[in-house]
C-alpha positions as CSV (number, residue, x, y, z in Angstrom):
1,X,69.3,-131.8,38.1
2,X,66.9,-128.8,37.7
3,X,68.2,-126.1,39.7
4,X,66.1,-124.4,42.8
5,X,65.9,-120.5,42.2
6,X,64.8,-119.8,45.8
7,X,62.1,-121.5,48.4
8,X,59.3,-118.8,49.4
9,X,57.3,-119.5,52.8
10,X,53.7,-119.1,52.2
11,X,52.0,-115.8,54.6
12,X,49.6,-116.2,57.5
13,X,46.3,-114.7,55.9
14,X,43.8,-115.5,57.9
15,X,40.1,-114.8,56.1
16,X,37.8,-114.4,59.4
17,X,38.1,-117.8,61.4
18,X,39.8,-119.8,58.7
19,X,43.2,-120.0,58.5
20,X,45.0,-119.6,55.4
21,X,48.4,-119.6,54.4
22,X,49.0,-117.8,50.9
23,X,52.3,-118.7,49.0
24,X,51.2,-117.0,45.5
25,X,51.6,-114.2,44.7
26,X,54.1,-112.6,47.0
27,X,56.6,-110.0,47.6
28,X,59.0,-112.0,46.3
29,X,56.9,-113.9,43.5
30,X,54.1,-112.7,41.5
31,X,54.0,-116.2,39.7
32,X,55.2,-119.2,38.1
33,X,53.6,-118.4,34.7
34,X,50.7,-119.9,34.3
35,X,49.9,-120.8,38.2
36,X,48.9,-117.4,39.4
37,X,47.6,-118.2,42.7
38,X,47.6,-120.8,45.7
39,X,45.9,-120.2,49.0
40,X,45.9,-123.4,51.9
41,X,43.2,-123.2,54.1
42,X,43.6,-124.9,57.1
43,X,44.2,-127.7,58.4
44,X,42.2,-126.8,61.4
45,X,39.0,-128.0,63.3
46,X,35.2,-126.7,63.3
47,X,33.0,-126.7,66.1
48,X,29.5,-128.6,65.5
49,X,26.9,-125.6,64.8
50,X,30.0,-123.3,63.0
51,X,29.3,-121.0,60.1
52,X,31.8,-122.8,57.3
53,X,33.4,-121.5,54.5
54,X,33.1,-117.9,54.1
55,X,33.1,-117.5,49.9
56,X,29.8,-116.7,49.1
57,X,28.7,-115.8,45.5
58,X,31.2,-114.1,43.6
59,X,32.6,-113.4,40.1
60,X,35.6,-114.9,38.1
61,X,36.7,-114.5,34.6
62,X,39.7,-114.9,32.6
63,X,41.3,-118.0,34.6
64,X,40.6,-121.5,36.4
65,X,40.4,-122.7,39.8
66,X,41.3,-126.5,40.4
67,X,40.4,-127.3,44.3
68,X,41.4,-130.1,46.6
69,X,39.8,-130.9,49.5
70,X,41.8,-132.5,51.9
71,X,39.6,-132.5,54.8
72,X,35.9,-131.7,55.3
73,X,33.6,-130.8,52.0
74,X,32.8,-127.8,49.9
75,X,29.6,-127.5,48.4
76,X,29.8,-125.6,45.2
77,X,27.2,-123.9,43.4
78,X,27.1,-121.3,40.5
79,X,25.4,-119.4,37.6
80,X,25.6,-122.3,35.1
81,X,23.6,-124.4,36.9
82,X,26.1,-126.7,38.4
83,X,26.0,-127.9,41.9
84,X,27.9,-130.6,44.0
85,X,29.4,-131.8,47.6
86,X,32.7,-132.6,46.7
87,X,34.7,-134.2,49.8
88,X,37.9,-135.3,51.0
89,X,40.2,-136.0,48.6
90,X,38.4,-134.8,46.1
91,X,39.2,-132.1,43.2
92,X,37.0,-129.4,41.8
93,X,37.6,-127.8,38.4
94,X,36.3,-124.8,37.3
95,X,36.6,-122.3,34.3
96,X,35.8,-118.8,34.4
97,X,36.2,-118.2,31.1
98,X,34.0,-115.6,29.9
99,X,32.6,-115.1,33.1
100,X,30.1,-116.8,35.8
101,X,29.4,-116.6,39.5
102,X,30.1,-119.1,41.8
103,X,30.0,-119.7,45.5
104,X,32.0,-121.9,47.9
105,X,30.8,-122.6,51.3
106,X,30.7,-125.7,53.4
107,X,27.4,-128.2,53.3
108,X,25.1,-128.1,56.0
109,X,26.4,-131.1,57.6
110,X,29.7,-129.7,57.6
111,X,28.4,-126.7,59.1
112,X,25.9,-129.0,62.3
113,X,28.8,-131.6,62.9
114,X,31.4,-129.7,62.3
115,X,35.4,-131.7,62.2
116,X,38.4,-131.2,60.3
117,X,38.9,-129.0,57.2
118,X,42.2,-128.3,54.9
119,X,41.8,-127.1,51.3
120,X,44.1,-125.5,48.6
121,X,42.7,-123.5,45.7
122,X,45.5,-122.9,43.1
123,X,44.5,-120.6,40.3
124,X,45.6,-121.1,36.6
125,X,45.8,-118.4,33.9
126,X,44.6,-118.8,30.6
127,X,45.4,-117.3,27.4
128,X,44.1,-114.2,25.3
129,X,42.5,-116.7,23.2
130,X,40.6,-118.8,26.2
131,X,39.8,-115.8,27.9
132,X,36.0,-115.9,26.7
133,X,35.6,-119.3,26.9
134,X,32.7,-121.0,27.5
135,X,32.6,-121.2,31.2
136,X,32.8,-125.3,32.7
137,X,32.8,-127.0,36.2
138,X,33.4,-130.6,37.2
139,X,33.8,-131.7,40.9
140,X,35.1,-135.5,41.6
141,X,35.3,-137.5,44.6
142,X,38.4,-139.4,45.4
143,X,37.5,-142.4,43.9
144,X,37.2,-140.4,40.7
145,X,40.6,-139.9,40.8
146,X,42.8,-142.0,39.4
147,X,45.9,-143.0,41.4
148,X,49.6,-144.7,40.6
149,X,51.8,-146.0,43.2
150,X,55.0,-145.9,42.8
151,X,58.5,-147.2,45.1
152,X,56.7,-150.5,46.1
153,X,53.3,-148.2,47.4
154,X,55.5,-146.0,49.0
155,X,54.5,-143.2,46.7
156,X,51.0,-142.6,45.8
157,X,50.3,-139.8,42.6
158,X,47.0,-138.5,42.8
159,X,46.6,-137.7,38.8
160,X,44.3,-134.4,38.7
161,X,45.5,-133.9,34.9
162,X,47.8,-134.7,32.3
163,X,49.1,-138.2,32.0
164,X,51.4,-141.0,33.9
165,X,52.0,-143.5,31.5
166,X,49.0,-145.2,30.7
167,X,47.5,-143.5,33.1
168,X,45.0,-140.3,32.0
169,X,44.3,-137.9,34.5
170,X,40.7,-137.2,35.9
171,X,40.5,-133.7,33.9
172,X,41.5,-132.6,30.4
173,X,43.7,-128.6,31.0
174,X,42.6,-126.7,28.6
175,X,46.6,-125.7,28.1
176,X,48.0,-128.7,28.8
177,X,49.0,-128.4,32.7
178,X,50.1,-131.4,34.5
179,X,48.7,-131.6,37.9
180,X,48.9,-134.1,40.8
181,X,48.6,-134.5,44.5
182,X,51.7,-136.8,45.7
183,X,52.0,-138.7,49.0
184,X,55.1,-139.9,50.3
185,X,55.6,-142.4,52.7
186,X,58.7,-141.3,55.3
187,X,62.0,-142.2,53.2
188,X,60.5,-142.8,50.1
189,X,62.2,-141.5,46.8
190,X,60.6,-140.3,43.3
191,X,62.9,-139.2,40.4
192,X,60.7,-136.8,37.5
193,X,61.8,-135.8,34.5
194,X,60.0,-132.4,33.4
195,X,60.5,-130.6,30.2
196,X,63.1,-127.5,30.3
197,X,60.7,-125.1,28.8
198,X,58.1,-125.8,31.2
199,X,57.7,-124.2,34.9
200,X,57.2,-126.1,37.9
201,X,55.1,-125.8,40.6
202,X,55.8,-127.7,44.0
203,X,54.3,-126.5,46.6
204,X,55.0,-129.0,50.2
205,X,51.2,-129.1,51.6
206,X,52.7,-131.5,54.4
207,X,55.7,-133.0,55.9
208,X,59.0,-132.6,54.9
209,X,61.0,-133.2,51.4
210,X,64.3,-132.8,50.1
211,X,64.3,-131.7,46.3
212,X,67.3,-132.0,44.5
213,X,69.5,-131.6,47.7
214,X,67.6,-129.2,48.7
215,X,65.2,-129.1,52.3
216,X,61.4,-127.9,51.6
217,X,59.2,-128.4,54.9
218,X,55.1,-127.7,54.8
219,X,53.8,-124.4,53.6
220,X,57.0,-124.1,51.0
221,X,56.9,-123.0,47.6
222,X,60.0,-124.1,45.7
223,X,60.5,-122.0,42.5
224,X,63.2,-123.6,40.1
225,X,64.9,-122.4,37.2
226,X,64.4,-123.7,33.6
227,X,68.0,-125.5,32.8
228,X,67.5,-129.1,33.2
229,X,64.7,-131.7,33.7
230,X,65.7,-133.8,36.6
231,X,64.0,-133.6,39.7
232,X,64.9,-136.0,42.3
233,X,62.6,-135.9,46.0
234,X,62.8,-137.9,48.8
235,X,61.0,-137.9,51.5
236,X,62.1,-137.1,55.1
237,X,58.8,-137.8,57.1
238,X,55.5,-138.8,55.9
239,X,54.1,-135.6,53.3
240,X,52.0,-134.8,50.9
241,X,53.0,-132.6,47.4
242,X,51.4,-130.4,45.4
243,X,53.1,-131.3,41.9
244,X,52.4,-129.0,38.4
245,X,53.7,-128.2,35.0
246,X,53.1,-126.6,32.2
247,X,54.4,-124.6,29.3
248,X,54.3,-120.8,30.4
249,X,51.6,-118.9,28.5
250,X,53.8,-115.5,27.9
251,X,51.6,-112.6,27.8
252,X,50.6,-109.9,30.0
253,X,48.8,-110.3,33.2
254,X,46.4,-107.6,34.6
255,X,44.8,-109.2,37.8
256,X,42.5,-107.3,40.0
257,X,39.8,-108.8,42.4
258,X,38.2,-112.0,40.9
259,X,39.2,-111.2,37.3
260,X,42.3,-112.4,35.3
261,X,42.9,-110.2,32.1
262,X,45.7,-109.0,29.5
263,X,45.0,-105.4,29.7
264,X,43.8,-102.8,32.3
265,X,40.6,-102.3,29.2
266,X,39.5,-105.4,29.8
267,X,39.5,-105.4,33.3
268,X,37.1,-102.6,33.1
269,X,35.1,-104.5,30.5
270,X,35.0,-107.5,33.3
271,X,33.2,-105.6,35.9
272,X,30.5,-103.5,33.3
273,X,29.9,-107.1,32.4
274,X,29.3,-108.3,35.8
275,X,27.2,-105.3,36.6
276,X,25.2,-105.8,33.4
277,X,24.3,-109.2,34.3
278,X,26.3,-110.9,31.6
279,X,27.9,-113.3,34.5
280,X,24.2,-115.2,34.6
281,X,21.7,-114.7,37.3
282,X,21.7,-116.0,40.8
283,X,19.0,-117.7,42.6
């Protein structure tokens, strides 16, 4: 079996009234070439009349985000021209590429009714040569998402991207990252075979797992090492997994605010971009 480097226990962050737990980056982890980034919002509950998300229109280039909503909604909106209400169990996929401006915030309803809300944003890097790609979004609802059960039902794969036998995932990575929510019913067991040379993420959203004899509770981010391809879970209560792979990218990363970059320059370049108005306008 693959073995487990260490397990890192994401940080309290709150961002005003919405908690957050951020596992990536940390003290002890920068990243998991090429996930950069995770931050778990919630789970909590909103008052009716509450003011929702607080991301409001801001830049990104360089990188992805891929969303899940777990609970509650997010209405998106940015400088393409792309707008959407994506709720629970949704996924929302965007990349920055050469550069737009987006805003995430809750929908009105959301915001009069209030009720529950729990969200993860992981952020993945992209290459030197994606860098300036055209920028894309795509925001599915759950029944958008293909599913595969597995031990007799007691498994359920939420396929975000890559494949599961026949089974094609609901968006096509751009680098060729494998991405799934997976919920486990209490007891249940799920053997994976990933390649050596690519890097795991697993990251426990709910519940409680044991990964290759190893105990990983909710709000745990188990980092492995590259020497074999077996990874073995079971279940120890009902939970919920976010699963990923990918080849790592290999080249320098120079993050600051919203922007993902190779080189300190281009960082620079990001922001006279921004302030030129080469991110798109916003209405």
């Amino acid at each position: 079996m693959r073995s487990i480097k260490k397990i890192h226990t994401a940080a309290y962050a709150p961002i005003a009234d919405l908690k957050t737990f951020s596992p990536l980056p940390s003290r002890s982890l920068q990243q998991i070439d090429p996930f950069l980034f995770l931050n778990h919002h919630g789970p909590q509950k909103y008052s009716p009349r509450n003011n929702g998300l607080p991301f409001g229109p801001h830049p990104h280039r360089g990188m992805e985000t891929v969303t899940f909503i777990l609970e509650g909604d997010i209405m998106h909106k940015d400088s393409g021209g792309h707008e959407s209400v994506i709720t629970a169990g949704g996924v929302q996929w965007m990349t920055a590429g050469r550069g737009l401006i987006h805003a995430e915030v809750s929908s009105d309803a959301f915001k009069q009714q209030g009720g529950d809300l729990e969200i993860l944003q992981l952020w993945l890097n992209l290459p030197s040569r994606l860098k300036m790609t055209e920028p894309f979004y795509k925001g599915l609802q759950k029944e958008d998402i293909p599913t595969v059960d597995l031990d007799n039902g007691a498994i359920r794969v939420n396929l975000v991207s890559g494949t599961i036998g026949d089974t094609k995932g609901a968006f096509e990575s751009l680098i060729g990252v494998h991405l799934s929510t997976i919920e486990f019913k209490s007891d249940a067991e799920l053997n994976l075979q990933v390649p050596t040379d690519h890097n795991i993420f697993f990251y426990v959203i709910r519940g409680e797992l044991t990964v290759n004899e190893q105990k990983a509770e909710a709000f745990q981010l188990v980092e492995f090492n590259n020497d074999a391809e077996d990874v073995h879970i079971e279940a120890a209560a009902d939970s919920i997994l976010l699963f990923g792979h990918a080849k790592p990218i290999g080249e320098p990363v120079v993050a600051q605010g919203p922007f993902v970059m190779n080189t300190e320059q281009e960082i620079h370049e990001a922001y006279d971009d921004y302030r030129k108005g080469k991110f798109g306008s916003w209405k």
